[in-house]
C-alpha positions in Angstrom: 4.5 9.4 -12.2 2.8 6.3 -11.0 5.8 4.0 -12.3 8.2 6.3 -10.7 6.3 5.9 -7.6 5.8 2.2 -7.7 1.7 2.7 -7.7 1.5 0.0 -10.0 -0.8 -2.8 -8.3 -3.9 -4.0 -9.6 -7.1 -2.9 -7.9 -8.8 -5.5 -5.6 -11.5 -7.3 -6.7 -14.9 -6.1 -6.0 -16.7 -8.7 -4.0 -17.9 -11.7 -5.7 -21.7 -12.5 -5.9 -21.2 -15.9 -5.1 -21.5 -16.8 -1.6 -19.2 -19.6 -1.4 -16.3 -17.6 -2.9 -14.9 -16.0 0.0 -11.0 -15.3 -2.2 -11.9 -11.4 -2.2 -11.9 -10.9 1.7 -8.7 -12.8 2.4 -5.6 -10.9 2.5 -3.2 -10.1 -0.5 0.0 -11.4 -0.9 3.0 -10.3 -3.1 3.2 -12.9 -6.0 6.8 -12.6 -5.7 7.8 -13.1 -2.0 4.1 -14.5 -0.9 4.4 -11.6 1.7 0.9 -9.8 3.0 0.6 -6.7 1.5 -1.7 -3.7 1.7 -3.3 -2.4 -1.5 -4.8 1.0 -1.6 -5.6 3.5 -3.8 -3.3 6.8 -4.7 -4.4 10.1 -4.6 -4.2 10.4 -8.9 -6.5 7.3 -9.3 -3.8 4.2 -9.2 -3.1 1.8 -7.1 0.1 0.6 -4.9 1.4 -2.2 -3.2 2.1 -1.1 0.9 3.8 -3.1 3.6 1.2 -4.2 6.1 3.3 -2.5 9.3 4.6 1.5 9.7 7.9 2.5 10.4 10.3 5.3 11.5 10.9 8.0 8.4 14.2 7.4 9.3 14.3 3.8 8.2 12.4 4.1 5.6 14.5 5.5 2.1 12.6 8.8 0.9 11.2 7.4 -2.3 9.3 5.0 -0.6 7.5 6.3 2.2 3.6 7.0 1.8 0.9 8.0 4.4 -2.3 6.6 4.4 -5.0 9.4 4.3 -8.6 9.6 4.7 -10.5 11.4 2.3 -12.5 13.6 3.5 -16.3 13.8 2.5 -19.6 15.7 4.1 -19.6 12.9 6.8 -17.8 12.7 9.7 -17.1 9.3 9.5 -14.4 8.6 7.6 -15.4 6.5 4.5 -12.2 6.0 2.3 -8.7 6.0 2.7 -6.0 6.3 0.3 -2.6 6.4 0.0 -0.4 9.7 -0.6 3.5 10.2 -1.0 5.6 11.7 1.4 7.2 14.5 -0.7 7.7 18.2 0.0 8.5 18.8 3.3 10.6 15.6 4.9 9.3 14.2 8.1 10.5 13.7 12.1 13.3 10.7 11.8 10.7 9.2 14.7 7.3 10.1 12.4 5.7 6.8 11.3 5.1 6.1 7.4 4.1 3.6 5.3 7.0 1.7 3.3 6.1 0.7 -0.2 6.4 -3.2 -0.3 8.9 -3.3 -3.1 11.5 -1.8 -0.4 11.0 -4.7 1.6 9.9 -7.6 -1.4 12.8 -10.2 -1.4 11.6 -13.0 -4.3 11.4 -16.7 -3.6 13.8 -18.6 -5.2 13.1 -22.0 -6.8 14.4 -25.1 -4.6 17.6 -26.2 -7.0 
């Protein structure tokens, strides 16, 4: 399922105890097209690659659209998000989603 879906990401780091070491706060990128990307976790414990913006459902092709989710927990402040597919029932054309990054990845290529 989480090859079908493209939830196939590596975790982030956890924070490093070094205080000079400040790589695990920056921003992602996509080692193929350098691109920011958002990592979060699935719903069935895996990882996946997000674009950083939301768009229409309508520009976005049904098998990669995800919502980002909050779990929800005895608090009332929300303390978790994660990322869920968009299956089942199909959403407003207008209704923002989340794109999976390898809709919109285009590699680098190598100067000749």
């Amino acid at each position: 399922m989480a090859e079908a879906d493209g939830a196939t990401a590596a975790p982030r780091p956890d924070p490093d105890p070094d205080p000079d070491d400040v790589t695990w706060i920056e921003p992602p990128h996509c080692p193929e097209c350098s691109a920011l990307v958002r990592i979060c976790p699935t719903n069935y414990d895996r990882w996946v690659s997000l674009a950083v913006v939301e768009l229409p459902a309508k520009d976005v092709p049904e098998a990669f659209r995800w919502r980002l989710t909050r779990l929800p927990g005895r608090s009332p402040i929300p303390a978790d998000i994660v990322a869920v597919r968009v299956r089942g029932i199909d959403p407003l054309p207008s209704e923002p989603v989340v794109p999976a990054h390898r809709m919109m990845c285009i590699p680098e290529r190598g100067e000749p």
